[in-house]
C-alpha positions as a LaTeX table, in Angstrom:
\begin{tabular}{lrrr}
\hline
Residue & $x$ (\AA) & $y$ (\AA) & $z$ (\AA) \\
\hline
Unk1 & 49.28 & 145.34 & 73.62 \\
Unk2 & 47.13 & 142.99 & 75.79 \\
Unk3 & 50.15 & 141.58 & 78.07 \\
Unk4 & 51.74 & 142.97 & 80.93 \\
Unk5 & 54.14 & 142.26 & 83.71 \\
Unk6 & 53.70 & 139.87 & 86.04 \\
Unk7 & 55.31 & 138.94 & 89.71 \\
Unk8 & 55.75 & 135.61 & 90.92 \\
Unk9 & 56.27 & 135.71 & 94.51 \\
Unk10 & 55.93 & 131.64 & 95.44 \\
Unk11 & 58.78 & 131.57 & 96.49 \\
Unk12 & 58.78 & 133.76 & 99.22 \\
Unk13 & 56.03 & 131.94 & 101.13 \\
Unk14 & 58.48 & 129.93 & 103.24 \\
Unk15 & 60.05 & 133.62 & 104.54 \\
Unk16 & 56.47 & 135.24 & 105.40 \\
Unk17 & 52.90 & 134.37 & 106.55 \\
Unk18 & 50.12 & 134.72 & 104.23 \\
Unk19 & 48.22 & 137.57 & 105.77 \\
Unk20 & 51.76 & 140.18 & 106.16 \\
Unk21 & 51.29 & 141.53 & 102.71 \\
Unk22 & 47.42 & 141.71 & 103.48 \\
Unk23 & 47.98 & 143.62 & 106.24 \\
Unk24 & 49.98 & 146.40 & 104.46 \\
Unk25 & 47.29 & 147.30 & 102.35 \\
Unk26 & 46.20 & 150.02 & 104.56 \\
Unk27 & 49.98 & 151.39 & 104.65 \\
Unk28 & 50.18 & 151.04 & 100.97 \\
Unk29 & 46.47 & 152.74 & 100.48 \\
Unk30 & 47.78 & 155.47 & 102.29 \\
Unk31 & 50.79 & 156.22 & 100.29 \\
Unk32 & 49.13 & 155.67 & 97.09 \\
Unk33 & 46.98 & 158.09 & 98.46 \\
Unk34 & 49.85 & 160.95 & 99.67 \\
Unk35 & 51.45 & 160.53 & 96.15 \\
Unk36 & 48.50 & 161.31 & 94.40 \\
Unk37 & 47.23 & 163.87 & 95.99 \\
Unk38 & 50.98 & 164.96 & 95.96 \\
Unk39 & 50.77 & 165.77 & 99.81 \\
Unk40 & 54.08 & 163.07 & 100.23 \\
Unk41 & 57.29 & 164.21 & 101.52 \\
Unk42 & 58.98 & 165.27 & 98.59 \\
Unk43 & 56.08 & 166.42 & 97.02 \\
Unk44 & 57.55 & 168.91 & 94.44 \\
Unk45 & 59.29 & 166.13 & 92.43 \\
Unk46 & 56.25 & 164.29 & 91.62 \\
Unk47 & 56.15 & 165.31 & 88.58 \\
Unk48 & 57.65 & 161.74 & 87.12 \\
Unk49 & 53.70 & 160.05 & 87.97 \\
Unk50 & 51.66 & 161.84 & 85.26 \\
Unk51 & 55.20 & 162.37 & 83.29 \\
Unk52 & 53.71 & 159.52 & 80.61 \\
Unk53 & 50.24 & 161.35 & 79.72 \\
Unk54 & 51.64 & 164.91 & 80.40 \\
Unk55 & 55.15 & 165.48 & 78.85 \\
Unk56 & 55.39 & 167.40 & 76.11 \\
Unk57 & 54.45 & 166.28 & 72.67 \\
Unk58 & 56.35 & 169.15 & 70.91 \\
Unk59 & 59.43 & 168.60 & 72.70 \\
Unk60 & 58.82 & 164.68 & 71.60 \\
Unk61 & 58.72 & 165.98 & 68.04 \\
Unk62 & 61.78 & 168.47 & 68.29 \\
Unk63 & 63.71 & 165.37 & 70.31 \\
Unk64 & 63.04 & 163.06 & 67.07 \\
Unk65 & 63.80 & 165.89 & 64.54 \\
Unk66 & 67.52 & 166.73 & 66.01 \\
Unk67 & 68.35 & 162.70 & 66.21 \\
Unk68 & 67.79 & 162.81 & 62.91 \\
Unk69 & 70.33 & 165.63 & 62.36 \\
Unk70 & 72.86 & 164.14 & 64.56 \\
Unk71 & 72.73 & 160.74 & 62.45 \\
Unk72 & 73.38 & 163.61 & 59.17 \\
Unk73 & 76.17 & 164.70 & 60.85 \\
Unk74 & 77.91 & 162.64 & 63.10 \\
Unk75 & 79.60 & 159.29 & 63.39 \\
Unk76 & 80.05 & 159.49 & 66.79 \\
Unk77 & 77.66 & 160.73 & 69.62 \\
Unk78 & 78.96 & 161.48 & 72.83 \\
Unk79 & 76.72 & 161.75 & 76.25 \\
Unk80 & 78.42 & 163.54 & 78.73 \\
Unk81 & 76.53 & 162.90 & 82.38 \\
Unk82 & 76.77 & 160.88 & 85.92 \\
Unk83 & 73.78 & 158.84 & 87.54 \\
Unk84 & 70.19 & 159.58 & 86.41 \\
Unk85 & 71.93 & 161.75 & 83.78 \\
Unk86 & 73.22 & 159.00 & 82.28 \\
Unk87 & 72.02 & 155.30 & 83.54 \\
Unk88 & 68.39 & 155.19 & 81.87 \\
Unk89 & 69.91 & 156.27 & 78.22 \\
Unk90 & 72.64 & 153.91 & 79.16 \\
Unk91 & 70.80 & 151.20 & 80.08 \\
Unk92 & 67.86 & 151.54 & 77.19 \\
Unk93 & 70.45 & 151.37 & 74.31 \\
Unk94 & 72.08 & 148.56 & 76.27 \\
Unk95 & 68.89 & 146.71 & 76.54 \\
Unk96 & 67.37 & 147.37 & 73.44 \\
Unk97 & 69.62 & 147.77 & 70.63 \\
Unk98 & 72.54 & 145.61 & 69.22 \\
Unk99 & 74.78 & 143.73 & 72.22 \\
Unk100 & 77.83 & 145.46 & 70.39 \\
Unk101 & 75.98 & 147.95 & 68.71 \\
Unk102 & 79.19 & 150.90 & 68.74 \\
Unk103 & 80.89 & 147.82 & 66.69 \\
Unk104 & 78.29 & 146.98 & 63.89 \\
Unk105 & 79.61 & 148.59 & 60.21 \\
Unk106 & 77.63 & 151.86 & 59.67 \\
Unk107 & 75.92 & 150.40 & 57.03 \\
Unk108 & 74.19 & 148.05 & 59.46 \\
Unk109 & 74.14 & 150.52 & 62.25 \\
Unk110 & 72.85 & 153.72 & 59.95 \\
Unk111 & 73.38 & 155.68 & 63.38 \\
Unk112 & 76.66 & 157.24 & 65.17 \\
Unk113 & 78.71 & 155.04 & 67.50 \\
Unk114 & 77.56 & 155.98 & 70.90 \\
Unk115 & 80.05 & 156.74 & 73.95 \\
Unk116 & 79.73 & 158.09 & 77.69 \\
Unk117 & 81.73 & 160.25 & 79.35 \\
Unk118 & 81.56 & 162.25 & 82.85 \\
Unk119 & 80.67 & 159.24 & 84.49 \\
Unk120 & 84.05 & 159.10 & 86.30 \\
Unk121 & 87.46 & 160.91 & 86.94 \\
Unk122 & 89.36 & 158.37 & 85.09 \\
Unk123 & 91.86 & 159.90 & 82.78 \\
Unk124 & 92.61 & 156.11 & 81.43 \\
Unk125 & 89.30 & 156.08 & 80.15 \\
Unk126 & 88.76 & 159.27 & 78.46 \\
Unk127 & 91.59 & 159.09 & 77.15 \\
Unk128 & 91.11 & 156.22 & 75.42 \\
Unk129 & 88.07 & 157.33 & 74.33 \\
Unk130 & 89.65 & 160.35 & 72.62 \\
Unk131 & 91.81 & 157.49 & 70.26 \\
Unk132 & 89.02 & 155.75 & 68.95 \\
Unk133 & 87.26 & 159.21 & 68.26 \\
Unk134 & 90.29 & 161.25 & 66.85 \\
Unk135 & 89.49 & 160.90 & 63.38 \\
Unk136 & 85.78 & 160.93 & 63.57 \\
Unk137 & 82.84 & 163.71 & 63.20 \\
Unk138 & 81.30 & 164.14 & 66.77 \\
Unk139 & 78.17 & 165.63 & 68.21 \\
Unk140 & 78.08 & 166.08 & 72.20 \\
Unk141 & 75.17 & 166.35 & 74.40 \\
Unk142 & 75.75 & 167.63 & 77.61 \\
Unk143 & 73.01 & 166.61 & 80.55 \\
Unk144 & 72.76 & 168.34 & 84.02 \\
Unk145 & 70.65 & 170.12 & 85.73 \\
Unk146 & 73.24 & 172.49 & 87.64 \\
Unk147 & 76.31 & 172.36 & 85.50 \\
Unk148 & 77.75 & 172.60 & 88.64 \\
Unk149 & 78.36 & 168.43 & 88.63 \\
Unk150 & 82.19 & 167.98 & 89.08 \\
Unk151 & 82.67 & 164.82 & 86.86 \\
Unk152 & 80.14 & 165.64 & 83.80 \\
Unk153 & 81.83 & 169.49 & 84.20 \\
Unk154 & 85.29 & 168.10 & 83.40 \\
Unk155 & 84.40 & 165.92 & 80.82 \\
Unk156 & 82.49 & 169.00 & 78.99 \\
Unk157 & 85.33 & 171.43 & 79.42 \\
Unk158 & 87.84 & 168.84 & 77.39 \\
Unk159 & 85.16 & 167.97 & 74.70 \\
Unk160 & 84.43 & 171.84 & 74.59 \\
Unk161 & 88.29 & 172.18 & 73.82 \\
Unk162 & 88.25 & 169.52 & 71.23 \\
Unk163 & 85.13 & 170.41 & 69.65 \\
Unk164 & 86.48 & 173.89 & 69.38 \\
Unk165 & 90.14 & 173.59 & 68.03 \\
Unk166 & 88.47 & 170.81 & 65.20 \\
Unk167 & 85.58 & 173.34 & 64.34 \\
Unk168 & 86.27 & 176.33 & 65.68 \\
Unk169 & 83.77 & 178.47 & 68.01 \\
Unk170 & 81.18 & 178.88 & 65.91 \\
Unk171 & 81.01 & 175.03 & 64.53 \\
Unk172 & 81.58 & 174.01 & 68.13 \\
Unk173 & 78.46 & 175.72 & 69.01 \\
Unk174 & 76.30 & 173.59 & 66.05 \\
Unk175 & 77.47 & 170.32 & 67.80 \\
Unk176 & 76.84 & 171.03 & 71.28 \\
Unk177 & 73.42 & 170.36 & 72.74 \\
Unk178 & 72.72 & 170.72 & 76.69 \\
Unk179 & 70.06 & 169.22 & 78.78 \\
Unk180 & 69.45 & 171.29 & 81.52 \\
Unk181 & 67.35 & 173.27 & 83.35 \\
Unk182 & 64.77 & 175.61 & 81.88 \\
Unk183 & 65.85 & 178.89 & 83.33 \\
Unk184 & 68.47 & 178.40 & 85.45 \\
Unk185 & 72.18 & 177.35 & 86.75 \\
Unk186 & 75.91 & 177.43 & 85.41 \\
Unk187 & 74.74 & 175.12 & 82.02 \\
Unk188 & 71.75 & 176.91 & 81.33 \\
Unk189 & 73.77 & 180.69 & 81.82 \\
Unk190 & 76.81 & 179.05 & 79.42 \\
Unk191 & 73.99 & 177.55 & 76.69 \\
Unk192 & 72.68 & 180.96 & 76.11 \\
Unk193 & 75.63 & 182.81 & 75.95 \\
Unk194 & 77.17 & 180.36 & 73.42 \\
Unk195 & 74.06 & 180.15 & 71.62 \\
Unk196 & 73.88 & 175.86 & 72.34 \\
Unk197 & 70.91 & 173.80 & 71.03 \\
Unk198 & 68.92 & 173.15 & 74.66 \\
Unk199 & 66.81 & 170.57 & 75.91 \\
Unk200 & 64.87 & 171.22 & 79.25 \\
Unk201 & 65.09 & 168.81 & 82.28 \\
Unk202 & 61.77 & 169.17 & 84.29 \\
Unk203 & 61.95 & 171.21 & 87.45 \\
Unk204 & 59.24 & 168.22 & 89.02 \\
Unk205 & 61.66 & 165.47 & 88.20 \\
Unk206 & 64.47 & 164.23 & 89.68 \\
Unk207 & 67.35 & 162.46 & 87.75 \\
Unk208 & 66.85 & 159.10 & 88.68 \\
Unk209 & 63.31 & 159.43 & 87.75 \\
Unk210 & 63.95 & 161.91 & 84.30 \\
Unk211 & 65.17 & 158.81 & 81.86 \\
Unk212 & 61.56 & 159.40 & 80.11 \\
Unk213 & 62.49 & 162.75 & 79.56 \\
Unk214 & 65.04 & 164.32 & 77.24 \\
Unk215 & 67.34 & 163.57 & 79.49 \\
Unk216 & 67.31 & 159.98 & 78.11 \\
Unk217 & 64.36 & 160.10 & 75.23 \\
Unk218 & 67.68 & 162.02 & 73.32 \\
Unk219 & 69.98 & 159.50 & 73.34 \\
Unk220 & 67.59 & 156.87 & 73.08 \\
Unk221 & 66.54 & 158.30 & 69.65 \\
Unk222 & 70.08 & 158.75 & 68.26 \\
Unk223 & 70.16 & 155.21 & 68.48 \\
Unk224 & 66.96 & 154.59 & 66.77 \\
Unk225 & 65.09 & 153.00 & 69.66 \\
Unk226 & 61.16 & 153.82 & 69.29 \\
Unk227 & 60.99 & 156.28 & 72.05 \\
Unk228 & 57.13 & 156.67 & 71.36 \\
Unk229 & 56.47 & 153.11 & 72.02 \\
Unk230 & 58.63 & 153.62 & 75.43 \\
Unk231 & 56.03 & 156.40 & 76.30 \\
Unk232 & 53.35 & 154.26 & 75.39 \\
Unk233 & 54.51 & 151.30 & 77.48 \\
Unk234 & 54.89 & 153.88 & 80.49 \\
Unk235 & 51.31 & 155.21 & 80.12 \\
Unk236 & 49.85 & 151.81 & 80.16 \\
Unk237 & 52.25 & 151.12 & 83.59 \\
Unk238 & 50.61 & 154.18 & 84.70 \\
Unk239 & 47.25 & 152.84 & 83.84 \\
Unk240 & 48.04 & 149.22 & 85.31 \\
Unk241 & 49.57 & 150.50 & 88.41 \\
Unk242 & 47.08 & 153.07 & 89.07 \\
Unk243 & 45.06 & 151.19 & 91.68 \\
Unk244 & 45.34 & 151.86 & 95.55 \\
Unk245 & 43.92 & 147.65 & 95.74 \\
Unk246 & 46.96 & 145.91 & 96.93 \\
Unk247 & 46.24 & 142.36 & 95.52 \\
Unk248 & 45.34 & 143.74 & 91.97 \\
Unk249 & 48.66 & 146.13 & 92.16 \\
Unk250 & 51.92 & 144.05 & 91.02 \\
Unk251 & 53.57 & 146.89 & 91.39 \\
Unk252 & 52.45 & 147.49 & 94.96 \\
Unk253 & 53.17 & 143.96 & 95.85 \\
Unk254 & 56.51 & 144.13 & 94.68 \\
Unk255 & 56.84 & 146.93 & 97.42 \\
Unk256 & 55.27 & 145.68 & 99.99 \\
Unk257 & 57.33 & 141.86 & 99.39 \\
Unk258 & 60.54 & 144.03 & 100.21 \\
Unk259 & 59.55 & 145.88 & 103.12 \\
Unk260 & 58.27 & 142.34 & 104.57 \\
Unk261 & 61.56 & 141.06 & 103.94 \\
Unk262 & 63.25 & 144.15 & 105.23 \\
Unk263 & 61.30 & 143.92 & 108.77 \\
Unk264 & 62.67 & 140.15 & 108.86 \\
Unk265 & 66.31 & 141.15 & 108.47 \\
Unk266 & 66.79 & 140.97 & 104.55 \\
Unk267 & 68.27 & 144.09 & 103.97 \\
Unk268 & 70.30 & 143.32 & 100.66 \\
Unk269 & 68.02 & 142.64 & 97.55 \\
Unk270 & 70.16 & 141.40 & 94.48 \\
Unk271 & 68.37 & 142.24 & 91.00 \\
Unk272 & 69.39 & 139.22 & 89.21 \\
Unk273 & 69.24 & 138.58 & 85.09 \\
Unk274 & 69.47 & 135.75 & 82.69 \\
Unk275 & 70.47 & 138.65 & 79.57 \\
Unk276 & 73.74 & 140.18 & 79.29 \\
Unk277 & 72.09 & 143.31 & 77.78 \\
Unk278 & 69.88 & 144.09 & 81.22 \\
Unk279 & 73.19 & 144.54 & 83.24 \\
Unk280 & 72.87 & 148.43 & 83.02 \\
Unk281 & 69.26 & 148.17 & 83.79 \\
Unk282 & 70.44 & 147.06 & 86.99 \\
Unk283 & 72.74 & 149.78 & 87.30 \\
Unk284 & 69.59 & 152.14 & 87.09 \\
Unk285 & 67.64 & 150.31 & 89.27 \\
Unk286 & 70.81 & 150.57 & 91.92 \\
Unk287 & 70.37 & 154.41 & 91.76 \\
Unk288 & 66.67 & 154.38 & 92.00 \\
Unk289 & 66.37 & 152.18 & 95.39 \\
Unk290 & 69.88 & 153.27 & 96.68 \\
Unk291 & 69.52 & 156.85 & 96.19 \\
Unk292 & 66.07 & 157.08 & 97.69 \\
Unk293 & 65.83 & 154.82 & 100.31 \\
Unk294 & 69.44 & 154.94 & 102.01 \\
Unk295 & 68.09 & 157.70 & 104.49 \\
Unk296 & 68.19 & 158.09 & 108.38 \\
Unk297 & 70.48 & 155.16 & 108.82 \\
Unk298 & 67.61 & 152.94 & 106.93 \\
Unk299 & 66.99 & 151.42 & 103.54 \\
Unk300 & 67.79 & 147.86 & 101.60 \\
Unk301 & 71.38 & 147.74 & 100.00 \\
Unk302 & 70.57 & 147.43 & 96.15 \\
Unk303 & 72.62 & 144.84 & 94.69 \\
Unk304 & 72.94 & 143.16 & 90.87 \\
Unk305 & 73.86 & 140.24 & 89.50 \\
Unk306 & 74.81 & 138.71 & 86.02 \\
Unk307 & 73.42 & 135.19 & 85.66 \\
Unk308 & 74.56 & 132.58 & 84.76 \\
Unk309 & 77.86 & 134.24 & 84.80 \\
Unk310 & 77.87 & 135.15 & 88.25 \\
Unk311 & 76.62 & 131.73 & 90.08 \\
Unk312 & 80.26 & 130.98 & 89.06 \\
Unk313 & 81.68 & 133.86 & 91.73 \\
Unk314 & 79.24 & 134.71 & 93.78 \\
Unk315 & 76.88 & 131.78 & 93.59 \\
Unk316 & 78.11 & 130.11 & 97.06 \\
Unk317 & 78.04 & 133.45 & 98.54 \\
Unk318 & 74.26 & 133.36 & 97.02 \\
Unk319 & 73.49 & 129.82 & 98.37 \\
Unk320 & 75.59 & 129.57 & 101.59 \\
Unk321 & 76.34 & 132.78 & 102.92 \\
Unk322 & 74.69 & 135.39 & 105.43 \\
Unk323 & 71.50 & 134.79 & 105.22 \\
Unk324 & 70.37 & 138.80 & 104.45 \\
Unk325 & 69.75 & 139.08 & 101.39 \\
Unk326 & 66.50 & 137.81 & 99.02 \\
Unk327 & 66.99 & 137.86 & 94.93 \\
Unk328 & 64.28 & 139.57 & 92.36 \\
Unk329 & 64.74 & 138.26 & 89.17 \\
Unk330 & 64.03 & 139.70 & 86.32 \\
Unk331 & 63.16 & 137.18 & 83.55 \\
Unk332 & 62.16 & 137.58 & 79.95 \\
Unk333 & 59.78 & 135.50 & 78.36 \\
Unk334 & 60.31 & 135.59 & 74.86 \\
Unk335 & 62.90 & 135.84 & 72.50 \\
Unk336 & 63.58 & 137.62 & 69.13 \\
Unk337 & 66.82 & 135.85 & 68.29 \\
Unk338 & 67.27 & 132.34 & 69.42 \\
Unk339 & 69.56 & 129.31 & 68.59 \\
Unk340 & 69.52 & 125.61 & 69.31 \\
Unk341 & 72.30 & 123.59 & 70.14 \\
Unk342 & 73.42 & 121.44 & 66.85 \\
Unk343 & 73.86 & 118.28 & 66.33 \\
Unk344 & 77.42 & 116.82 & 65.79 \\
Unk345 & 78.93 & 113.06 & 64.17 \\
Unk346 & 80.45 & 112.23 & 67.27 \\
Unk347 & 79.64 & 113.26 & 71.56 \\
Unk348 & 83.15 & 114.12 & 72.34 \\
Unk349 & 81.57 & 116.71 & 74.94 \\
Unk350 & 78.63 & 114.73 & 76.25 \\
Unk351 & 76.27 & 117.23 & 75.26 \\
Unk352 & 74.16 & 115.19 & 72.68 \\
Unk353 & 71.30 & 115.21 & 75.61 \\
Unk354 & 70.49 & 118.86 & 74.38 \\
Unk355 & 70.77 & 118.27 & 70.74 \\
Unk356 & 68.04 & 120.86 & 69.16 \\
Unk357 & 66.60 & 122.39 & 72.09 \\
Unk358 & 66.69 & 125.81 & 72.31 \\
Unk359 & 69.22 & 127.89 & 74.16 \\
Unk360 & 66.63 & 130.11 & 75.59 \\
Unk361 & 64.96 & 127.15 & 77.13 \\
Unk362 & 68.25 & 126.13 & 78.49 \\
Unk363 & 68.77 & 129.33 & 80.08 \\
Unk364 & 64.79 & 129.13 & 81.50 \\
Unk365 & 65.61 & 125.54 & 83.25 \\
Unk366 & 69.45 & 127.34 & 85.06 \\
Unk367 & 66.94 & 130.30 & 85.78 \\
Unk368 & 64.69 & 127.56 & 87.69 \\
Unk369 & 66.78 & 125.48 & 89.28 \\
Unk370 & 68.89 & 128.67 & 90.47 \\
Unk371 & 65.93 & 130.37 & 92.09 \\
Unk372 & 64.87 & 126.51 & 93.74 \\
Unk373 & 68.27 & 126.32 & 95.04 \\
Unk374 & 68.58 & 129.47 & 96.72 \\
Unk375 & 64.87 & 129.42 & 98.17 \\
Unk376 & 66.21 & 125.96 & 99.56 \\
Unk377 & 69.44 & 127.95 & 101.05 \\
Unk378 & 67.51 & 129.99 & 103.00 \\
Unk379 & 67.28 & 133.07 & 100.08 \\
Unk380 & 63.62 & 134.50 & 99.40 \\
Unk381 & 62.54 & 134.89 & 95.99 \\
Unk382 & 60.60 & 137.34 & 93.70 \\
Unk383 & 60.12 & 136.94 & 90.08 \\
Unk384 & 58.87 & 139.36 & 88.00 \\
Unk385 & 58.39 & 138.04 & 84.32 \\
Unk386 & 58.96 & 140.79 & 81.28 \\
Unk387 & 56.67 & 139.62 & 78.01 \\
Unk388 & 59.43 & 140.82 & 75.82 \\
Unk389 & 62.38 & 142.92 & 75.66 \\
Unk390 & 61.14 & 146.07 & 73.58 \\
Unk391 & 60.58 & 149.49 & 74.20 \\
Unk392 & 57.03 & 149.28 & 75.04 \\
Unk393 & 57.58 & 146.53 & 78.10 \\
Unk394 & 60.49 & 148.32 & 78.56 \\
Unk395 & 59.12 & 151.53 & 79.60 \\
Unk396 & 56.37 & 149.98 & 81.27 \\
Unk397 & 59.42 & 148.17 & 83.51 \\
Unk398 & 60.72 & 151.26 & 84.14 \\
Unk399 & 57.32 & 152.89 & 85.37 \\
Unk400 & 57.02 & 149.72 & 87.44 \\
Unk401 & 60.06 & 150.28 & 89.50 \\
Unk402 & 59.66 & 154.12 & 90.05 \\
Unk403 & 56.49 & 153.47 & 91.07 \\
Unk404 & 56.80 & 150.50 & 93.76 \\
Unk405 & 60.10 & 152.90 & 94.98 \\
Unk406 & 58.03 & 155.53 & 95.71 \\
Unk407 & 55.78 & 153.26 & 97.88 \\
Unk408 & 58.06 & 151.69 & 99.25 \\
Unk409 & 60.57 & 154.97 & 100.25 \\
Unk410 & 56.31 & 155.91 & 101.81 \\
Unk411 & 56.42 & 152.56 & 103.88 \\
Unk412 & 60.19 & 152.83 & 105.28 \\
Unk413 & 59.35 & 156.47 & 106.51 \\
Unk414 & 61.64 & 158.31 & 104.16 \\
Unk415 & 61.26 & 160.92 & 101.50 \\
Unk416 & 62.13 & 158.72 & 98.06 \\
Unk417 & 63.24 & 162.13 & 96.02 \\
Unk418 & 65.97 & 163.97 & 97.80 \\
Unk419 & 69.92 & 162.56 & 98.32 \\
Unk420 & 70.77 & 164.84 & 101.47 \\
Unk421 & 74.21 & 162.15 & 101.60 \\
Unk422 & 75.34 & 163.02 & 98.54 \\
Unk423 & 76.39 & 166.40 & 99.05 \\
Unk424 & 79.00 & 164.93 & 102.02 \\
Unk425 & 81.70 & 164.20 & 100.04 \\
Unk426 & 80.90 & 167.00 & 97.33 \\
Unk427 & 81.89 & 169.26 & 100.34 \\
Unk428 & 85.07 & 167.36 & 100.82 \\
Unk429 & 86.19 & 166.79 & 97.73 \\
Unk430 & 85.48 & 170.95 & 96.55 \\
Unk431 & 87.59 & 171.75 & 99.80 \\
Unk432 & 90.33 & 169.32 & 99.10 \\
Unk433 & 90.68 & 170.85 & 95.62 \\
Unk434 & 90.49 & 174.19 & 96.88 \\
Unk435 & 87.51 & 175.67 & 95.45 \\
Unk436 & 86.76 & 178.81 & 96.84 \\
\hline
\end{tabular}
């Protein structure tokens, strides 16, 4: 495919003079360089750069053959993970399949209703989730690199009991698969001994990088999505972003627009949308800037919001309030499915100004005079415009932020692949439960 995607960054002019992003381009040569060469802080989870042209085209092959067995055997697929174990297979079937896609009759579907779990400590929900499953085949893939994960642990241990008072041991075994590491930790020792189906997490990537790798290429293909044309929109992101030239990088721009913006005191970015279905894309993109920038008391506070739906909460909050923040918006540019507003015998509702224009364009013209109105307020804007929603832009999305988050952790000073914060409150919460 000849298109791309693009950043718009007009809108920030009035926040920035026109030679600060020149100016980084030494900065931004430099990391481009360090990652590379893979001399960066962080260096041994790199991996994720080549990840595209390098992964494994067996394990591709073997990932497409099971999905086809779990669709053979199960009406209901069940992911059991937390954060990059979870969010890119999350957000990908969100994206790209159905809106209510667990809801469609099977006939229409021809794949398993797909649920997560292990994602909380909410007994509400997983119990609730065990109703609408009780009468249903299931199939559970269990992602982690450790096993050692507290709320992905739980959630196996009760599926494990399920799976094996409905099948017993050895048919619980047939409808377990774990993603984990290749030779070690607690999931890995428990797969062998029980004999479980195994998918291997790379040691070179972490899990908010790993969604194009089984950890979310599994998932992905249980519910059908084209996971070789998300590949293939990754490569070509590697092969458009692959250019240490700041003003021919978009993805380097993108970068270097937030650390500008960071310098001058916006240090809360809100990844806004126009589609319902990109609301968990957000969610991954929360873990990928929050988890590796917030570092030595540094780092912008990554933010979403749903639009139009949220200018009607947090919209004078957006237009009037602290003046910290800047919005990139994600916007795509063309539609599959459209509809036009109809015409009607009478105007009761006023409306017959928009009679047969298309919704799409309606939500274009709210997307423009949103982004006006806030640059007015006092709120920088970036724009980065998506061709289409499909795997192949999709990936290359994905590819686009991983990349510009590795520059940018480079340009804020910190190492973009370890969560050294993270293991605070594991430490608290192990000795409050009394683990020995």
């Amino acid at each position: 495919m000849s298109q791309q995607i693009a950043i718009d960054y007009s809108k920030t002019s009035a926040f920035m003079y026109p030679h600060e992003l020149e100016f980084l381009a030494p900065q931004i040569r430099t990391a481009h360089e360090m990652l590379h060469n893979k001399t960066c802080p962080g260096k041994e989870y790199v991996d994720w750069l080549d990840w595209p042209l390098n992964y494994d085209r067996d394990e591709l092959e073997r990932i497409k053959y099971t999905s086809l067995k779990i669709k053979e055997k199960a009406e209901v697929f069940i992911v059991i993970g937390i954060g990059g174990s979870y969010l890119g297979a999350k957000a990908g079937i969100e994206a790209l399949q159905h809106r209510f896609y667990n809801q469609l009759p099977i006939e229409e579907r021809q794949a398993p209703e797909i649920y997560f779990v292990g994602n909380n400590l909410s007994s509400t929900y997983i119990n609730h989730l065990l109703k609408i499953i009780a009468e249903k085949d299931i199939i559970v893939n269990v992602i982690s690199k450790s096993g050692t994960t507290l709320e992905p642990a739980i959630a196996f241990r009760i599926f494990r009991k399920i799976l094996e008072e409905r099948y017993g041991k050895e048919g619980a075994r047939e409808r377990i698969i774990a993603t984990t590491d290749k030779e070690k930790g607690l999931l890995k020792r428990m797969a062998q001994q029980e004999g479980y189906a195994t998918f291997v997490v790379p040691d070179g990537v972490g899990g908010r990088y790993s969604v194009l790798t089984p950890v979310g290429l599994l998932p992905l293909a249980v519910a059908q999505i084209n996971v070789e044309q998300l590949l293939e929109g990754a490569q070509q992101g590697y092969q458009l972003y692959n250019n240490s030239n700041l003003l021919d990088n978009p993805c380097y721009q993108y970068a270097g627009l937030r650390f500008i913006l960071y310098q001058k005191g916006k240090t809360l970015e809100l990844l806004a949308n126009y589609e319902p279905s990109l609301q968990y894309f957000a969610e991954w993109w929360k873990q990928l800037f929050g988890e590796s920038e917030g570092k030595d008391h540094k780092g912008i506070f990554p933010a979403s919001v749903n639009l139009t739906t949220d200018l009607h909460s947090l919209g004078q909050y957006m237009q009037d309030g602290l003046r910290n923040l800047f919005i990139t918006t994600l916007w795509v540019q063309e539609h599959q499915i459209d509809l036009t507003i109809p015409k009607l015998d009478d105007n009761l509702d006023e409306l017959d100004y928009l009679c047969n224009q298309s919704l799409h364009e309606i939500n274009y013209k709210a997307a423009q005079g949103t982004m006006e109105a806030h640059t007015h307020g006092g709120v920088p804007n970036i724009k980065i415009n998506l061709p289409k929603l499909n795997p192949y832009f999709l990936g290359q999305l994905i590819y686009f932020f991983e990349k510009a988050c590795a520059i940018s952790g480079s340009l804020l000073g910190v190492n973009p692949y370890d969560q050294p914060g993270v293991e605070a409150y594991k430490k608290n919460m192990f000795r409050l439960l009394g683990k020995k």
